[in-house]
C-alpha positions in Angstrom: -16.0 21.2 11.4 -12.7 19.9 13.1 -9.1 20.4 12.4 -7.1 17.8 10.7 -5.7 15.1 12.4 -2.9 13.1 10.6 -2.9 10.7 13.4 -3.6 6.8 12.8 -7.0 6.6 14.1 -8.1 9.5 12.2 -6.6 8.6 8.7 -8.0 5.0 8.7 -9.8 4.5 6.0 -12.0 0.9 4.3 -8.3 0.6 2.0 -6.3 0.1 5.0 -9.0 -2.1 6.2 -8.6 -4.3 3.1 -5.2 -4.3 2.8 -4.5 -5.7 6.4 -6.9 -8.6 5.5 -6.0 -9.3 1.5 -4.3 -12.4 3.2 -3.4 -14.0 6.5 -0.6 -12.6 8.0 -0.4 -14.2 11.1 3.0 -15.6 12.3 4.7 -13.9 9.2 7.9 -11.9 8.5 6.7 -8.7 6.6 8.6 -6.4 4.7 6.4 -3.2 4.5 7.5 -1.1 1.4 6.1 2.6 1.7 4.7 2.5 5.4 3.9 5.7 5.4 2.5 6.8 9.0 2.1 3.0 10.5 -1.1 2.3 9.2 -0.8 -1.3 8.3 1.7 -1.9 11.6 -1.0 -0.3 13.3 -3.3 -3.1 12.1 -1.6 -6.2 11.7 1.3 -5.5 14.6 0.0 -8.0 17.1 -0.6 -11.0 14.1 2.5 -10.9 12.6 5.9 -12.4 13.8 7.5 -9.5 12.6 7.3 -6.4 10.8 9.8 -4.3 9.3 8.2 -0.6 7.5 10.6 1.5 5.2 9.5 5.0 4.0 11.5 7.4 1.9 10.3 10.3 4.7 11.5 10.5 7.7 8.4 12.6 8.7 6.5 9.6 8.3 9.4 7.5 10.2 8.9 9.5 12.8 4.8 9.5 13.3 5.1 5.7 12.4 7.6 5.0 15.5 5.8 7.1 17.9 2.3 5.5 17.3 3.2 2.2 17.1 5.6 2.3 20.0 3.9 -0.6 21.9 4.3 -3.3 19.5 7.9 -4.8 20.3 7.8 -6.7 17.1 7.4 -3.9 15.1 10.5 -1.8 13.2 11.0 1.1 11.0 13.4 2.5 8.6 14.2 4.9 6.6 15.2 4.2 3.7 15.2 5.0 -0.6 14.7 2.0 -2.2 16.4 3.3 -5.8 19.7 4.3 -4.4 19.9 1.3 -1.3 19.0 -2.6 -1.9 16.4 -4.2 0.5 17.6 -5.6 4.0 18.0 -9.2 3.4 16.0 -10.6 6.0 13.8 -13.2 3.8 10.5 -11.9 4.7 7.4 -14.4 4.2 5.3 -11.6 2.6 6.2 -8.1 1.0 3.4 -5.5 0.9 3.4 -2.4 -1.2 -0.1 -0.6 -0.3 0.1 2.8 -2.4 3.4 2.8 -3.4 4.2 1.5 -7.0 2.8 4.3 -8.3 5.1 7.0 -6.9 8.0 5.2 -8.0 9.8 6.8 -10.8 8.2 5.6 -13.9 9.9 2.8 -15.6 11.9 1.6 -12.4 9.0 -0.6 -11.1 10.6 -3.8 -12.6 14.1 -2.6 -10.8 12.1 -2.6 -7.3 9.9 -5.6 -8.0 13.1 -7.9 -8.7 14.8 -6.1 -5.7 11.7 -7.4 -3.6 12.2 -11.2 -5.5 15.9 -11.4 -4.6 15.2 -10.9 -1.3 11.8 -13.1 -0.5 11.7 -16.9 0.6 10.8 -19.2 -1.8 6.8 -19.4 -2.0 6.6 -16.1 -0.4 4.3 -13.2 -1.4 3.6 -10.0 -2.4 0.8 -8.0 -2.2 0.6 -5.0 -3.9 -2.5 -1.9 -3.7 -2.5 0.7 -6.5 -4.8 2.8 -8.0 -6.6 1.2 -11.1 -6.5 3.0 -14.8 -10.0 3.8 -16.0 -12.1 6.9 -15.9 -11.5 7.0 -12.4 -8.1 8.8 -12.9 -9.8 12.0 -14.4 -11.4 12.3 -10.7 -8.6 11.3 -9.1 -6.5 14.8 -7.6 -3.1 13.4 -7.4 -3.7 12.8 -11.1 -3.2 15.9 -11.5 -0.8 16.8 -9.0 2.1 14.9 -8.4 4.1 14.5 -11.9 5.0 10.4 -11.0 1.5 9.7 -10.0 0.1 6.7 -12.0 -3.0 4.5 -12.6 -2.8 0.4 -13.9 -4.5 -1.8 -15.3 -4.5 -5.4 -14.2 -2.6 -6.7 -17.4 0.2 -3.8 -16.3 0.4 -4.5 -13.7 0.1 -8.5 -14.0 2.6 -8.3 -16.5 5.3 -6.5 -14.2 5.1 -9.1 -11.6 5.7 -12.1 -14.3 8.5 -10.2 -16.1 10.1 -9.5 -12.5 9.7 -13.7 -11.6 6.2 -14.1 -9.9 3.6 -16.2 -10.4 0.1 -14.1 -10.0 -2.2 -15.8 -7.6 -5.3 -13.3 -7.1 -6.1 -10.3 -8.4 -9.3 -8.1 -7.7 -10.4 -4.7 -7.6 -12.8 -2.5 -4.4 -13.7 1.3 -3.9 -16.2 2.6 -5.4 -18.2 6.1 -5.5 -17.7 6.7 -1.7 -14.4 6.2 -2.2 -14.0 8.4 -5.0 -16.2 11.5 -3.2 -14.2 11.2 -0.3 -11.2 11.9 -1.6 -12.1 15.1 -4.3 -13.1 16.3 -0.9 -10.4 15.1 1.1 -7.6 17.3 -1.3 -9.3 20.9 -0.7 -10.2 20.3 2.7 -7.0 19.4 3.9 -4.3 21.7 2.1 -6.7 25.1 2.6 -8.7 24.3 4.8 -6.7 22.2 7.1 -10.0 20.4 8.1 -11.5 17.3 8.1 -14.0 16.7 5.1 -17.9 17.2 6.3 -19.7 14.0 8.0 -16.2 12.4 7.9 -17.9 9.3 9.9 -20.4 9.0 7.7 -18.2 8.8 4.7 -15.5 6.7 5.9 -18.6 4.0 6.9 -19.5 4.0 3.3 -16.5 4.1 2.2 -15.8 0.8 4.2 -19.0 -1.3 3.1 -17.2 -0.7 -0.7 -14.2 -2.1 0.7 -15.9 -5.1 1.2 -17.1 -5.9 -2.1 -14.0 -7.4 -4.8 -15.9 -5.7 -8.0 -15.1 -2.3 -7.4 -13.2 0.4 -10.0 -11.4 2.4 -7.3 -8.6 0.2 -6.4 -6.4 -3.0 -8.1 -5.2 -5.5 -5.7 -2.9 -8.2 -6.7 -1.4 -11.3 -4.5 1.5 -13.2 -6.5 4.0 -15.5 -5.1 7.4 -16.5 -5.7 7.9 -19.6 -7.4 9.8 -22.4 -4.9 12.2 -23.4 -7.4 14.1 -20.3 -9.0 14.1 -18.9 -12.5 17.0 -19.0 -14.7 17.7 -15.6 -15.6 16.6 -13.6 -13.4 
């Protein structure tokens, strides 16, 4: 079996997939919130106008810089988004891929309206997470990282109208492969240090769920920010 490999290449998975294609980002300003190793910069780098990544980690900074050092339109920072506001450069689209769920619980409306002061009018926000059901009883960071949380769509939906955004689309993907993968993917890589068996194999399944928008795995939601503004908020 081989070593781990945290690099981009390695770690993409059918969720990054679907998360650089839940809209069309080409010729757009994008505010990545949580970019994490670059994935997503990685992926839509050479669509977008521009692309801005912040990360709480500099570790991830770091890795994020490095491998997506080509792409001249590409920038990341670090930065915490509880104790700094966002950079006010009017982004067309936020994305949040992972992310809401690590914040501290009950601060998620305090980021959301951060991310609604600073979008243009009739711009979006796309937001992964992972979806409340059974699925969080087989789900390891469940069980190991105390902010760790599941939604539902109704939480979640009601977040985004509370914080000022109209709720275009929401759908859910990721499935049993998905779920496998990743009880796997927890042992093999903090004890092991290795990649989970027939990696290929599983990350090809795990793609073909991707595809599909009735899965249990994974919430995806698309809102928008209303053109004219919202008293109150």
């Amino acid at each position: 079996m081989k070593k781990y490999n945290n690099t981009i290449k390695q770690r993409l998975s059918g969720r990054h997939f679907t998360c650089a294609e839940a809209i069309d980002y080409t010729d757009k300003k994008i505010l990545n919130i949580g970019c994490g190793n670059g994935s997503f910069e990685f992926l839509v780098g050479d669509k977008a106008k521009e692309i801005v990544g912040i990360d709480i980690k500099y570790e991830d900074i770091f890795q994020a810089k490095e491998e997506c050092s080509n792409l001249k339109n590409v920038n990341f920072v670090e930065l915490n988004l509880l104790e700094k506001d966002l950079p006010d450069g009017s982004p067309d689209v936020v994305t949040m891929f992972d992310v809401i769920e690590h914040i501290t619980k009950n601060t998620e409306i305090i980021i959301l309206k951060k991310i609604y002061k600073i979008l243009k009018p009739n711009g979006q926000i796309v937001i992964s997470t992972p979806l409340k059901n059974f699925t969080k009883y087989l789900d390891p960071a469940w069980y190991i990282y105390p902010r760790h949380r599941h939604y539902t769509k109704e939480q979640l939906i009601e977040l985004l109208i509370k914080a000022g955004f109209e709720v275009e689309k929401i759908y859910t993907s990721g499935g049993f492969y998905e779920m496998v993968s990743m009880l796997l993917f927890y042992p093999f890589k903090w004890i092991l240090n290795l990649e989970i068996p027939f990696k290929k194999w599983w990350d090809e399944k795990r793609k073909i769920e991707y595809k599909r928008d009735n899965g249990y795995v994974t919430l995806f939601v698309i809102a928008k920010k209303p053109s004219e503004h919202r008293a109150g908020l």
